[in-house]
N, C-alpha and C positions, 0 to 999 in steps of 0.2 A: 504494500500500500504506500511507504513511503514513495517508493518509484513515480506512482501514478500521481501521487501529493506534487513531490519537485516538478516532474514533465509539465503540469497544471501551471505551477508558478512560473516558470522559464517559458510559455505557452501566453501566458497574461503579459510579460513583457516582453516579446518579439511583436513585429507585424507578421509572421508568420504563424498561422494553427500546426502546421503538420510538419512531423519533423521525418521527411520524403528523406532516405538515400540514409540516414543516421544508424552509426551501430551503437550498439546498448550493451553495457555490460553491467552483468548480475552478480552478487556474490552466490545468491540463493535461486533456483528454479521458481518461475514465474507458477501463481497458481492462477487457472481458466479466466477470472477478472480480468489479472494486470497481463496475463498474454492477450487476449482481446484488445483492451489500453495500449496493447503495443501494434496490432493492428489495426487500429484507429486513426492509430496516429503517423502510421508507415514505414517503419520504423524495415532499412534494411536488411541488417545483421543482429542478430541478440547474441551474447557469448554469458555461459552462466556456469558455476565453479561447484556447485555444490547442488545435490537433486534433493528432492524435499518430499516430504509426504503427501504433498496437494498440488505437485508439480503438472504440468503437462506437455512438456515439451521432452523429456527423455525416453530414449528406446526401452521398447518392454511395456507400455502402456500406452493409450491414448495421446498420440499427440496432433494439440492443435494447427502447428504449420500444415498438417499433411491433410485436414479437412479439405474439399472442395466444394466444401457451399462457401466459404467465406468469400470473400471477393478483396484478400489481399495476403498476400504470402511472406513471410521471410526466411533467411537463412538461417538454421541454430545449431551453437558448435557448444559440445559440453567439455570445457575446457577442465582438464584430471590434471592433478597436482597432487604428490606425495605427502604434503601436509594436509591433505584437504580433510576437513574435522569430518568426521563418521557420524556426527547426531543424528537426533530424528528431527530437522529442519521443517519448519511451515515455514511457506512464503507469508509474508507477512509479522512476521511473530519473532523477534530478538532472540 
């Protein structure tokens, strides 16, 4: 939620709505809300470091880029790192 909070704020002071062609990077797997919010907003690259329990963009489950009712797509790279904390992560939730 923070995500879709800041995008909102930085959105209020551009002349621009849509942030067309931007990559986004996550510490945490976006949950079905804030991936939508990133489809909204056009958002071209996501990269996200840690998969969460409400995620939807990792292999092995449901993921949103790969719907084709939506009418906009991005790319999503699950970037793995040897430190990466093993919790039980919620998007949204410290």
């Amino acid at each position: 939620m923070n995500m879709v909070r800041n995008l909102a704020k930085c959105q209020r002071r551009e002349d621009d709505y849509l942030a067309t062609g931007c990559d986004v990077y996550l510490r945490d797997e976006p949950c079905a809300m804030c991936a939508m919010a990133l489809v909204h907003c056009r958002a071209a690259h996501v990269f996200f470091c840690r998969t969460t329990t409400n995620g939807v963009l990792a292999p092995g489950k449901w993921q949103l880029q790969f719907e084709p009712a939506i009418n906009h797509h991005y790319l999503v790279f699950h970037v793995k790192s040897e430190n990466e904390d093993k919790g039980n992560a919620v998007c949204g939730k410290l």
